[in-house]
ZADRENLO-969076 format. One record per residue (C-alpha): x, y negated, z; residue number from 0. Coordinates in steps of 0.001 Angstrom, whole numbers, always signed. Example, Ala and Ser with C-alpha at 12.3 -4.5 7.8 and 13.67 -1.06 7.14 Angstrom:
BEGIN
(atom (+12300,+4500,+7800),0)
(atom (+13670,+1060,+7140),1)
This chain:
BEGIN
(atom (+58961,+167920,+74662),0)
(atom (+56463,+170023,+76621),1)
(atom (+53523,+170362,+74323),2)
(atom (+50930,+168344,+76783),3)
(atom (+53811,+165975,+76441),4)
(atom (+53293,+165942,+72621),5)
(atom (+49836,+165166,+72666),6)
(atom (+50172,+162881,+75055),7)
(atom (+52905,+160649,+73155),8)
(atom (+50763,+160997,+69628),9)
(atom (+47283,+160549,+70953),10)
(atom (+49052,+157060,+72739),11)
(atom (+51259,+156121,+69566),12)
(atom (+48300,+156567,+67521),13)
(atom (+45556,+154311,+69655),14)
(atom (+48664,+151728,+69099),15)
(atom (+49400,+151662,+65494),16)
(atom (+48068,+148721,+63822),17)
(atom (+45404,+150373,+61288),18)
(atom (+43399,+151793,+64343),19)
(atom (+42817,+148706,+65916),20)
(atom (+39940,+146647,+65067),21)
(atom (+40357,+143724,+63016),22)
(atom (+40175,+141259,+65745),23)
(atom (+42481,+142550,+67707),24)
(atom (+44650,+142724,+64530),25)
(atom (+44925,+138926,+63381),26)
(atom (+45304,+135975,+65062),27)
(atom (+43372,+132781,+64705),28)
(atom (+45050,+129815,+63362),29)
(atom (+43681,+126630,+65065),30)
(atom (+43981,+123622,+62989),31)
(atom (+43125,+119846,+63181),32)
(atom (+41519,+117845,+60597),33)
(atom (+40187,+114704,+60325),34)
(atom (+37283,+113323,+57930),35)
(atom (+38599,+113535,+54198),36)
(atom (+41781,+116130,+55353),37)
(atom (+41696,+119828,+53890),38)
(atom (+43381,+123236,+54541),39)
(atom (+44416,+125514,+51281),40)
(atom (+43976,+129344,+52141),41)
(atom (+45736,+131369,+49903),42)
(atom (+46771,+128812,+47195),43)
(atom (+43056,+129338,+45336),44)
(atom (+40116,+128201,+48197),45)
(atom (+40247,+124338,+49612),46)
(atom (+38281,+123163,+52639),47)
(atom (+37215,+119557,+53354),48)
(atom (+36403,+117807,+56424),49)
(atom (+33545,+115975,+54595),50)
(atom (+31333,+114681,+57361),51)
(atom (+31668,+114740,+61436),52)
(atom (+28448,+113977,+63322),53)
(atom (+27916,+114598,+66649),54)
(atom (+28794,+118507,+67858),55)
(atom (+28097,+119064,+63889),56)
(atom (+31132,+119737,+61091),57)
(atom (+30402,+119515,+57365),58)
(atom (+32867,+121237,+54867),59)
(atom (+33057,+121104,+51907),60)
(atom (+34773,+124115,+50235),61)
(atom (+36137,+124646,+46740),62)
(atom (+36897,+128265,+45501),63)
(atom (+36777,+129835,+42289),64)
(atom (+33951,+131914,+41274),65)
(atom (+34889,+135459,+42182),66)
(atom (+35387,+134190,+45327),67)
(atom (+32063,+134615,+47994),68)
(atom (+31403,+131898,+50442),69)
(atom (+28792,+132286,+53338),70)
(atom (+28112,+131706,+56842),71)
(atom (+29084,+133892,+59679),72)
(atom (+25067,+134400,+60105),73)
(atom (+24131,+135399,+56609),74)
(atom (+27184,+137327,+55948),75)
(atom (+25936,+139268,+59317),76)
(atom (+22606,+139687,+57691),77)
(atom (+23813,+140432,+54198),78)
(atom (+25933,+143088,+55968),79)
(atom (+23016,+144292,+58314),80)
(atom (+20035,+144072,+55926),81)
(atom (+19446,+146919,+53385),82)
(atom (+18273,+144644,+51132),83)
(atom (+21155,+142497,+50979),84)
(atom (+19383,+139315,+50632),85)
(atom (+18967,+137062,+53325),86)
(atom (+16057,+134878,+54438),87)
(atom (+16474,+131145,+53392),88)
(atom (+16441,+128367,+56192),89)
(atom (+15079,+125058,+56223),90)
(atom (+18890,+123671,+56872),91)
(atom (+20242,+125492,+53569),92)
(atom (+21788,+123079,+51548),93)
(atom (+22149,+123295,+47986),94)
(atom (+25805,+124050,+46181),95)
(atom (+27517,+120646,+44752),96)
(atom (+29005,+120629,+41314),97)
């Protein structure tokens, strides 16, 4: 193989392994149904419940052991974005259930 060749072939094989594509190109999303009082297990150790429906708005309820952080697509953004790491509270924050 002519040495342009070479380069060629790796630089292409190596945009297309798996590990150099970013992580949404790299999993798929699993699209389930659930009805009021129905749950999904992920990974044998983190349960999510359908608890409420109401309107365009879904309540879950989800049960995961300790070691094991839970947040919002928002305030993990923030918590990932912020250099303080702690995110600003909202009026709509509800309180964990024990």
């Amino acid at each position: 193989m002519h040495c342009l060749e070479s380069r060629l072939y790796r630089d292409f094989m190596f945009e297309k392994h798996e590990c150099h594509r970013p992580l949404a190109e790299r999993t798929a999303m699993l699209v389930l149904t659930r009805r009021i009082n129905e749950s999904i297990i992920i990974n044998e150790d983190v349960s999510v419940l359908v608890v409420e429906v109401r309107g365009d708005r879904v309540r879950l309820g989800i049960e995961a052991p300790k070691d094991v952080t839970v947040h919002r697509k928002e305030v993990h953004d923030v918590i990932k974005g912020s250099s303080t790491g702690k995110p600003t509270k909202r009026k709509d924050d509800r309180h964990l259930v024990e």
